[in-house]
C-alpha positions in Angstrom: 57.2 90.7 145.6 60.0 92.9 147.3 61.5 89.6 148.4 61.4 88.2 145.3 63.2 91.0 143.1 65.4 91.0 146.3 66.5 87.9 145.7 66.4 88.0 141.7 69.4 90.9 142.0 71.4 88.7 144.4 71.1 85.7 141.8 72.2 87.9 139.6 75.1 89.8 140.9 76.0 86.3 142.2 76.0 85.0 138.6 78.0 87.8 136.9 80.4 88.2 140.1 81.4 83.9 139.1 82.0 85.2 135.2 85.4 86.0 134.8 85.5 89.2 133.1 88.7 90.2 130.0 91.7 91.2 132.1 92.7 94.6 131.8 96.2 96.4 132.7 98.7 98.6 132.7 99.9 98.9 128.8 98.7 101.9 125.9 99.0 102.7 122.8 99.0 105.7 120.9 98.8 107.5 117.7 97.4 109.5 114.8 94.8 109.3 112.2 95.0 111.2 108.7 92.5 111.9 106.3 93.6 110.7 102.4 97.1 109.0 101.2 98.9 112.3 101.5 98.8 112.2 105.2 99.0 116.3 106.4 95.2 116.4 107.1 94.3 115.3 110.6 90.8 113.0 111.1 89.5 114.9 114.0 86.5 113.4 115.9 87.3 110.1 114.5 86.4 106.8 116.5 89.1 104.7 116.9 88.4 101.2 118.7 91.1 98.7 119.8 90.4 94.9 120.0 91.3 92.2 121.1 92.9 89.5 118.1 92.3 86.6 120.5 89.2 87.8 122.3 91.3 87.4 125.9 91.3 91.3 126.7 89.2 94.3 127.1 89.0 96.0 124.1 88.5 100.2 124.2 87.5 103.6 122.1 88.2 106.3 122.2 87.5 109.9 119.7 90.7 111.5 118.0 91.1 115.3 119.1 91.9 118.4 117.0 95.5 117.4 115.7 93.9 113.8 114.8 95.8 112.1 117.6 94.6 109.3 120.5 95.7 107.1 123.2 94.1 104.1 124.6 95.0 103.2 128.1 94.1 100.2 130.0 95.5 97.5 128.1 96.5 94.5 129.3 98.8 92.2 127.5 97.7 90.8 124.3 97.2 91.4 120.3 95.4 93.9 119.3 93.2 94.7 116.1 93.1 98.9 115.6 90.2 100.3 113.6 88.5 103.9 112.8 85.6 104.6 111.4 84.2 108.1 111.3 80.4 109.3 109.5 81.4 110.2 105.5 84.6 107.9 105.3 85.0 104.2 105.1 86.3 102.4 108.0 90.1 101.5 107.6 92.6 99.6 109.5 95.9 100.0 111.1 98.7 98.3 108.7 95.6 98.6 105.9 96.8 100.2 102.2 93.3 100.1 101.3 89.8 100.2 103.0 88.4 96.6 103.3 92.0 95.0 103.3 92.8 93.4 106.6 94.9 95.5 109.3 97.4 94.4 111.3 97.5 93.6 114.3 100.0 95.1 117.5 101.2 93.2 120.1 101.2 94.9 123.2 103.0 93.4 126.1 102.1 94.0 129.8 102.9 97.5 131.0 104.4 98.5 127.6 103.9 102.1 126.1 102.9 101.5 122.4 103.7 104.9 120.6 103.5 106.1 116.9 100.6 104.4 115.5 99.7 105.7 111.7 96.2 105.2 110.2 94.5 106.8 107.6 91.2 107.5 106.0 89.2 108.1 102.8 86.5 109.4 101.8 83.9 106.8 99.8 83.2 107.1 96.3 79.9 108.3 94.9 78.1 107.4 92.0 75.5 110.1 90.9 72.9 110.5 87.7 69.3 110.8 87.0 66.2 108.9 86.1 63.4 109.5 84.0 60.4 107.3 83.4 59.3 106.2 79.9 57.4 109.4 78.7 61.5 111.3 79.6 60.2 112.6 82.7 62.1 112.8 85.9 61.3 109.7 87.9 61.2 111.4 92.0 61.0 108.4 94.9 62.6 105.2 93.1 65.4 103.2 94.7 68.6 103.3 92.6 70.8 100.5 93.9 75.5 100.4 93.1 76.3 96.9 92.9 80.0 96.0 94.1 81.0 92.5 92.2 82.0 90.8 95.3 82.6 87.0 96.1 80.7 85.0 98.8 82.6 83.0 101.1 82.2 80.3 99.0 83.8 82.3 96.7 81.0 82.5 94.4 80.4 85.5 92.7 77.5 87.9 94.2 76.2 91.5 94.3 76.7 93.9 97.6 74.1 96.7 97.3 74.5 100.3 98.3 70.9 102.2 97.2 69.9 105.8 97.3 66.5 107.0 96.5 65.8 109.8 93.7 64.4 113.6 94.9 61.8 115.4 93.2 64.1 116.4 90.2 64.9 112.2 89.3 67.8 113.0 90.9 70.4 109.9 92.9 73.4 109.8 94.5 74.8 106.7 96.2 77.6 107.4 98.1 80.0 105.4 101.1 81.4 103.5 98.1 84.4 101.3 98.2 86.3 100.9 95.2 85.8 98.0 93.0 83.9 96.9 90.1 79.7 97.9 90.4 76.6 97.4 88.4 74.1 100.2 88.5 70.4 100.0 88.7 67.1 101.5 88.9 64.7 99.0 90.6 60.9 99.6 90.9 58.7 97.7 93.5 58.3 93.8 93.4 54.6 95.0 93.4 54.4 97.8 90.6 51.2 98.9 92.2 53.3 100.4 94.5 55.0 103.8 95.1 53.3 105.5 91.8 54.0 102.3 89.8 51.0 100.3 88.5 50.6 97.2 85.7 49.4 99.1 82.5 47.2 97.9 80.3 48.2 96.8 76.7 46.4 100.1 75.3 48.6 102.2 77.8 51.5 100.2 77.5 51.5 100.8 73.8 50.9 104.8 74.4 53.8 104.8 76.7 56.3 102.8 74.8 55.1 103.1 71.3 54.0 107.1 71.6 50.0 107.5 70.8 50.7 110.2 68.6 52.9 108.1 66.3 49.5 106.2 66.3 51.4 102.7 65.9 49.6 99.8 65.9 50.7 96.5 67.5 51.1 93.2 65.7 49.0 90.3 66.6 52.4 88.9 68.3 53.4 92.0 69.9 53.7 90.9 73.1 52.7 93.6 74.7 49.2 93.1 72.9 49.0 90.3 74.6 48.2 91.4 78.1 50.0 93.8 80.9 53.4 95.3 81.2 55.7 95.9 84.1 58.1 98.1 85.7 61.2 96.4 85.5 64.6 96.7 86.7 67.1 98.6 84.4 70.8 98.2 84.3 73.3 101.0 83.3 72.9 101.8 80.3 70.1 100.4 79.4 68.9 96.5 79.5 66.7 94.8 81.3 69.5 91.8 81.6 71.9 92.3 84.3 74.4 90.6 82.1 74.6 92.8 80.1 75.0 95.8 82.0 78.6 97.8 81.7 80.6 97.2 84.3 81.8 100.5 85.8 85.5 100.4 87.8 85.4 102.6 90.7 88.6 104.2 92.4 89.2 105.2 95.8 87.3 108.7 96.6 86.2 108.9 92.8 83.3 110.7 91.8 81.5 109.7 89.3 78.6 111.8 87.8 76.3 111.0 85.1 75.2 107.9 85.3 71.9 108.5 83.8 69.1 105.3 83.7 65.4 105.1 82.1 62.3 103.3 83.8 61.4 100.5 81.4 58.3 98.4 80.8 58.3 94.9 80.0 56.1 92.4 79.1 55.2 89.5 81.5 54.0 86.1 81.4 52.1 83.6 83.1 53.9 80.4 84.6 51.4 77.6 84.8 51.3 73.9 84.7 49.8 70.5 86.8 51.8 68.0 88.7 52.2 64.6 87.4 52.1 62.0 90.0 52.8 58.8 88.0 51.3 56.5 90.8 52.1 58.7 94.1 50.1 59.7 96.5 49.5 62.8 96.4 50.0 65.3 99.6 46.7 66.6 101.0 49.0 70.3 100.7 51.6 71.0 98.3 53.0 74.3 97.2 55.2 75.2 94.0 58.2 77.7 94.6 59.2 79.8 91.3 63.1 80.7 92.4 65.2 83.1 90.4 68.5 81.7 89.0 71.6 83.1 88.1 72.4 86.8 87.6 68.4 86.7 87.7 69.2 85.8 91.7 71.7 88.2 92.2 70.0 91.7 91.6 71.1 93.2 94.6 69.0 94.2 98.2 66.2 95.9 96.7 66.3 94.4 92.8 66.4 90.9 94.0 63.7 88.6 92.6 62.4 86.9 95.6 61.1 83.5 95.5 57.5 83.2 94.7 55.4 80.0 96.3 52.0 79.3 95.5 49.7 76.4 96.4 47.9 73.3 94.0 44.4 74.0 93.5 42.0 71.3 93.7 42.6 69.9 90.5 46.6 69.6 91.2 47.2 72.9 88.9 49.2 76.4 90.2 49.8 79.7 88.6 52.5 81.8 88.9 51.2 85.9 87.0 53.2 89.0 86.2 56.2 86.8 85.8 59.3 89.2 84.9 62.2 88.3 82.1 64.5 86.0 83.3 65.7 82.4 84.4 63.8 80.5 86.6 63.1 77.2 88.6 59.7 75.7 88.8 59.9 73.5 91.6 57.7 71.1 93.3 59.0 69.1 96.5 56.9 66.4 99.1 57.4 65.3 102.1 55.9 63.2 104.9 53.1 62.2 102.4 49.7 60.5 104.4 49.3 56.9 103.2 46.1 55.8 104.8 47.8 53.8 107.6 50.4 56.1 108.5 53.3 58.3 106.8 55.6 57.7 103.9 58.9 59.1 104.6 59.6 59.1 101.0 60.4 62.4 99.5 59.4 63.2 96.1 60.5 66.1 93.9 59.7 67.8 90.2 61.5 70.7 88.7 62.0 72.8 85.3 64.4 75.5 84.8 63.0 78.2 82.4 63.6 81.4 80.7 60.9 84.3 80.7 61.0 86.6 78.1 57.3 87.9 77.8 56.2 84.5 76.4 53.5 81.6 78.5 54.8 78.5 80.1 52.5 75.8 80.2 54.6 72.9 82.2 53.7 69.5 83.2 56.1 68.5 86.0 56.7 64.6 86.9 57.1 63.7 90.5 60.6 61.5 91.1 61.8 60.3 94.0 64.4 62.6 96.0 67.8 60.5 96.6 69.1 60.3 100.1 72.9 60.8 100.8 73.7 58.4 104.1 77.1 59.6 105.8 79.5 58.3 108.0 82.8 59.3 110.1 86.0 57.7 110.0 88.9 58.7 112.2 92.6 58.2 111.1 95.1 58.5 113.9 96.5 56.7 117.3 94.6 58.9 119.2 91.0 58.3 120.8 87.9 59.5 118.8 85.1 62.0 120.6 82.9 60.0 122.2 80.0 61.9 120.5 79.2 63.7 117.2 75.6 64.8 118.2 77.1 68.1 118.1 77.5 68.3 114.0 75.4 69.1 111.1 75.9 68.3 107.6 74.3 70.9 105.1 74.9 70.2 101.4 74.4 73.5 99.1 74.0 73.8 95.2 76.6 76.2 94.1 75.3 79.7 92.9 72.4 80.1 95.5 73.9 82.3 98.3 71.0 84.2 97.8 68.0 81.3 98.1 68.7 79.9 101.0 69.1 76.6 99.7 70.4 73.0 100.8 69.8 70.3 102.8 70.6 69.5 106.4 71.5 66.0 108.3 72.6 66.0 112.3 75.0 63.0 113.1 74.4 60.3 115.4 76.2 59.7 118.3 78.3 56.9 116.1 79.4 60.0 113.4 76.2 58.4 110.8 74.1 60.5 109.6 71.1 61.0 106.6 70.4 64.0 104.1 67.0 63.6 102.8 64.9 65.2 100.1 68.6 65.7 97.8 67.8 66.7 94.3 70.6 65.2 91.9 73.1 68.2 90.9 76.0 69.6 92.0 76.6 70.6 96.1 79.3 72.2 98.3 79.3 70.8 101.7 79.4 73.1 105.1 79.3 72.1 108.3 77.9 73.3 111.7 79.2 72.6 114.4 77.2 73.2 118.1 79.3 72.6 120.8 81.1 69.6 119.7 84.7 68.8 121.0 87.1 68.0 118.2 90.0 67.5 120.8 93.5 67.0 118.5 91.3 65.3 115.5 91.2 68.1 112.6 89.1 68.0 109.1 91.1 66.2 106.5 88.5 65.4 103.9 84.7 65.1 103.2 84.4 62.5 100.2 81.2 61.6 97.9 81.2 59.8 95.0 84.7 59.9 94.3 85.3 64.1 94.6 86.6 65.5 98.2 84.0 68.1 98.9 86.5 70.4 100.9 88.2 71.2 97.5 85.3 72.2 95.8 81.5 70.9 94.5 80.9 67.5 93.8 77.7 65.5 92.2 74.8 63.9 93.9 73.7 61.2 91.2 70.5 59.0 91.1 73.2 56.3 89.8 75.7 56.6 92.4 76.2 55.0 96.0 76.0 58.7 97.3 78.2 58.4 100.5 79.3 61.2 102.0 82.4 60.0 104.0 83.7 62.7 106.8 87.6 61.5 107.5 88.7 63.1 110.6 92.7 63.0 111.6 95.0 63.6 114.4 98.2 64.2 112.2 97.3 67.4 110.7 100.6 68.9 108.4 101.3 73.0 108.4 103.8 75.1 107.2 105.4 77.8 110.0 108.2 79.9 109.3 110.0 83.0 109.4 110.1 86.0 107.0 113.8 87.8 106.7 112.9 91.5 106.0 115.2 94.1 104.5 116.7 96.5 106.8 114.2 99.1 107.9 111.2 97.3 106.5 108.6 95.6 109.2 107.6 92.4 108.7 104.0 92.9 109.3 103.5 94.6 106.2 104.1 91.5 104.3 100.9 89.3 103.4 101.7 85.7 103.1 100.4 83.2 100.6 99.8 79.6 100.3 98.1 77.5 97.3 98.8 74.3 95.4 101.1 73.3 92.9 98.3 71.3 91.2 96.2 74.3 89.5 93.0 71.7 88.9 93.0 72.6 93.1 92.6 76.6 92.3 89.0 76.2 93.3 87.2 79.4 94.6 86.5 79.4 98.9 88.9 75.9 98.4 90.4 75.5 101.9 94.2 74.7 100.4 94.4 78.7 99.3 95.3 80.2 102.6 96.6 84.2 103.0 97.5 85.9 106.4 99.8 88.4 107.7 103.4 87.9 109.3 103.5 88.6 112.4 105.4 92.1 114.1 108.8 89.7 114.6 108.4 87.8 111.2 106.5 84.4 112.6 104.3 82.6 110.4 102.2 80.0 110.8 99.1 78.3 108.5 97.9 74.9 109.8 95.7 72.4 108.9 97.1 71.6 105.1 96.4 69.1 103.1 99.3 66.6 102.0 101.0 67.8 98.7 102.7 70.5 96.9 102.3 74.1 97.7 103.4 77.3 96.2 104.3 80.0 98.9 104.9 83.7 98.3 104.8 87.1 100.3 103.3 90.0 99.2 103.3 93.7 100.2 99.9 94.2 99.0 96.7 92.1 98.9 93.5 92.5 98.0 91.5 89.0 99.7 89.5 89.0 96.7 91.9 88.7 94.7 92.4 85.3 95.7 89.2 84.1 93.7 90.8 85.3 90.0 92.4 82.5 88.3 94.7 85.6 86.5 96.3 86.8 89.7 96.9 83.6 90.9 98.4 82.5 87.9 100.9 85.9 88.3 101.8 85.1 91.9 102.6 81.1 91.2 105.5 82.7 88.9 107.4 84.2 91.7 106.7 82.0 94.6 109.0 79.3 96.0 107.4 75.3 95.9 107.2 73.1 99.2 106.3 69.1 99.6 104.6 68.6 102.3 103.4 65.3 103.8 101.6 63.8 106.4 101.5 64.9 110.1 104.2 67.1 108.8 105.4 70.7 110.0 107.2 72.3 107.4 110.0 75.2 108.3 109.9 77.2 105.7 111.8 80.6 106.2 111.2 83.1 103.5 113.7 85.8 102.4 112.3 88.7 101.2 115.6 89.8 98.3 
C-alpha cells in the first residue's frame, strides 16, 4: 500500500511538473481605490484582483491598506482585467463609470512599472418595506424578492432576483442592489402548507378575505365558494399579475423605504383532461408537463412557477390541482413508443396554452406527429473543410423560455448532417455547442431554415415546410479594424465602440451583427467576423451593454454615427475621429 501511494505522488508530480504553468515576471501595477463618485474617501480593506484578458498570465490579489492604495507585483507581460470587490459594495472595474459596465483593460509590458491606477466604489441600493398578511397583520419569515429587468443573452427579457426574508415585525430589506429598473414581490411557498402558510377552506377563505363579521355571504359563482384558496405571489402595489406591477427605477446607492406589500389569497383551479390518440399507439408511460409562460415564467428565484409533470392514469386521464392564476402550457410529448415487434421512432406531441384565473380546464389533447428538422454543412471558401464535425451540437430554442430549459438537441455526423427530432412547430433561435471541434480559418457565416438566417434572429419550424436547417461555414470572413483619434489629454480607452446595421429590420435582440467593445490603451480597434453589408459605427464615452437591446437608444446612436460597406472577405480601415 506504501508502494502504491508512493508511486501515485510520483505520477502525479510527474503529471503537473509536464503542465506548463501561466508565466509570471518582473512588471506591477499600482494604485488607489475610493469609496463613491466624489473620490476623497479611501476603500480600505478592499480586494482587488488582477487578471489576465487573454488567460496567458498569472493573475494576483491583493487587500487595499489604510489610505485605500495597492500594488500587485509579479506580472509578467500581458493585458490585464482589474477588479475590487469588498462586503457592502458592488464590485466595480477599472475604466468602469458604473458598476456592471465593463472595465478596461491595462496592458502591462515585461518589466514595466504600471503606476496611478484609479477605481472606485459604491455602495448598493436597498429597497426596504413591510408585509402584512390578509387579516393587516405583520407577516414575520416570508421571502420578499427585487426583480432587476435584465436581458438574457439572447437578449430576451428576464428577471435577476435579489430576496430578503421578513423579521418578526413583517419587516424586509433587500439590499446589494444595482441600479436599474426592479419589480418587487412577496412570494409565499410553492407548497402553501409550508412555513405557516396552508390552503384554506372556502369558509376560511371567505372569513379572511371577506371579514366574518361583515357576515357576507358568497355567490353561487364566487369562486372562492367553489373550493380552496392559495397564497399567492403579490407584486408592488398590489396584483397578483406581474404585469402589472409598477416598475420602480433605482439609482446608484439609493435608498428606497416604504415599499409596503399584502399577502393575498387566490382562488385555484384544477387542470384536467385525457389524451386523444387518433390511431397511435399509445406509450406504456407518459407524463403531462403544465409549464408557466410568459411573465407567468419569469417570477424571479424564489416566485418562479416551476414546471409541474404528472403521469396518465390507467384510463389515459391526468390532473394537475391548486393550479395558480396565470398562462400555461399543457403539454404532452412521446417518444420511442413499443410497437409489438420493436420501436417506433416516431415522436408524437399534444399541447394547449391556457389562462388560469380561478376557473376549471377540462382539455382534450390530440396526439400529432412531432416534425423533424434534417441539417447539413456547407463550406464556402478555397480552403480545406475539417475533416470531422462530430464535435458540434445543434440546439434549437423557442424564444421566451430562458427559464424552462427548453429545446431540442442534434450532434452532427462526421459529414456536417445532422437530425433534430421531437420539434414542435413554432418559432426557435438556434445555439450551438461546440466540444472540441477545430474550426481552423472556416468562421460562422449563416445558419438558414426555411428561408430566415437564424444567426439574425428566430425563425419558424412549419409542418408545411422543407425544414432544413443549412449551417454555411466560410473562410473569408470581413471585419472592420481601425484607429480612434482622441483629443488631446483624453485616453482612448475610455471610448466604447459600436457597430450595428444600416438595415434596422437587423436590430434584433442578442443578433450577432450588433457588436460593442472598448478601444484599446493606443486607440486600436478591432471587431471581426461581420456579416456582408452596411454598418453604422459610433464611439461612445459611456455604455450601458444593456442598452444595446432598446430599439430607442439605438435609434439615438444611428443619428450620430458614420455608415461603412463592407463586403466579402473584406477588412475595412476605418479610423474614427473623435471632434
Amino acid at each position: 500500500m506504501k508502494l502504491l501511494a508512493l508511486l501515485c505522488c510520483v505520477f502525479l508530480a510527474l503529471q503537473a511538473r509536464d503542465r506548463p504553468l501561466p508565466p509570471t515576471g518582473t512588471a506591477s501595477v499600482s494604485g488607489v481605490v475610493y469609496l463613491g463618485a466624489s473620490g476623497t474617501t479611501p476603500a480600505r480593506r478592499a480586494r482587488v484582483t488582477v487578471q489576465s484578458a487573454t488567460g496567458l498570465a498569472t493573475g494576483r490579489t491583493t487587500i487595499t491598506d489604510s489610505d485605500g492604495r495597492f500594488e500587485i507585483t509579479e506580472l509578467a507581460a500581458d493585458r490585464f482585467n482589474v477588479q475590487v470587490t469588498r462586503e457592502g459594495f458592488l464590485s466595480s472595474a477599472l475604466g468602469a463609470s458604473r458598476p456592471g459596465q465593463p472595465g478596461r483593460p491595462v496592458v502591462v509590458e515585461q518589466g514595466a512599472r504600471v503606476t496611478g491606477l484609479t477605481l472606485r466604489m459604491f455602495r448598493g441600493s436597498a429597497i426596504s418595506g413591510t408585509v402584512r398578511d390578509p387579516r393587516g397583520r405583520p407577516a414575520p419569515n416570508v421571502w420578499v424578492s427585487a426583480s432587476r429587468i435584465t436581458f438574457s443573452y439572447r437578449g430576451e427579457p428576464q428577471l435577476v432576483s435579489t430576496d430578503a426574508l421578513t423579521d418578526d415585525r413583517g419587516q424586509y430589506r433587500v439590499w446589494g442592489l444595482r441600479p436599474g429598473t426592479y419589480i418587487v414581490g412577496v412570494v409565499p411557498p410553492e407548497d402553501s402548507s409550508a412555513d405557516g402558510f396552508r390552503q384554506q377552506s372556502a369558509a376560511e377563505a371567505e372569513a379572511i378575505v371577506l371579514g366574518a363579521s361583515r357576515g357576507a355571504e358568497p355567490s353561487a359563482a364566487s369562486p372562492i365558494s367553489k373550493g380552496v384558496v392559495h397564497y399567492a405571489p403579490v407584486f408592488y402595489p398590489a396584483t397578483t399579475d406581474i404585469s402589472a406591477a409598477e416598475r420602480l427605477e433605482l439609482s446608484l446607492e439609493e435608498n428606497r423605504d416604504g415599499i409596503d406589500l399584502a399577502i393575498a389569497l387566490v382562488p385555484t383551479a384544477e387542470v384536467s383532461g385525457s389524451i386523444d390518440y387518433r390511431g397511435q399507439v399509445r406509450p406504456a408511460r407518459q407524463t403531462v408537463l403544465l409549464q408557466p409562460r410568459g411573465d407567468n415564467a419569469q417570477l424571479g428565484s424564489r416566485g418562479m412557477s416551476r414546471e409541474r409533470q404528472v403521469p396518465l392514469d390507467d384510463k389515459g386521464q391526468f390532473s394537475f390541482r391548486n393550479v395558480r392564476p396565470g398562462s400555461y402550457r399543457v403539454l404532452a410529448r412521446s417518444s420511442d413508443v413499443e410497437d409489438g415487434g420493436g420501436v417506433n421512432p416516431q415522436i408524437s406531441y399534444a399541447l394547449a396554452d391556457i389562462r388560469v384565473d380561478g376557473a376549471d380546464h377540462q382539455l382534450t389533447l390530440q396526439m400529432r406527429p412531432a416534425i423533424t428538422v434534417r441539417g447539413r454543412s456547407v463550406f464556402e471558401g478555397a480552403g480545406k473543410p475539417p475533416e470531422t464535425l462530430t464535435g458540434l451540437s445543434v440546439i434549437l430554442v423557442p424564444p421566451g423560455t430562458a427559464n424552462l430549459g427548453a429545446g431540442q438537441s442534434g450532434a452532427t455526423r462526421e459529414d456536417g448532417t445532422f437530425s433534430i427530432t421531437g420539434v414542435i412547430p413554432g418559432s426557435y433561435a438556434v445555439e450551438f455547442v461546440n466540444r472540441g471541434l477545430k474550426y481552423g480559418d472556416w468562421a460562422q457565416a449563416r445558419a438558414s431554415l426555411n428561408g430566415r438566417d437564424l444567426l439574425d434572429g428566430p425563425g419558424d419550424v412549419s409542418a408545411d415546410a422543407a425544414n432544413e436547417l443549412v449551417l454555411t461555414y466560410t473562410d473569408r470572413p470581413a471585419g472592420i479594424r481601425g484607429t480612434l483619434v482622441t483629443p488631446p489629454n483624453r485616453h482612448a480607452g475610455d471610448y466604447f465602440i459600436v457597430v450595428l446595421p444600416a438595415d434596422r429590420s437587423l436590430w434584433q435582440p442578442g443578433s450577432r451583427r450588433i457588436r460593442q467593445l472598448r478601444a484599446a490603451q493606443d486607440g486600436s480597434y478591432d471587431v471581426p467576423y461581420l456579416r456582408p453589408g452596411e454598418y453604422l459605427i459610433a464611439a461612445l464615452t459611456d455604455l450601458d451593454p444593456e442598452d444595446l437591446y432598446k430599439r430607442s437608444f439605438l435609434e439615438a446612436l444611428a443619428g450620430s454615427a458614420a455608415k461603412v460597406s463592407l463586403s466579402e472577405g473584406q477588412t475595412l480601415v476605418q479610423n474614427l475621429k473623435i471632434g
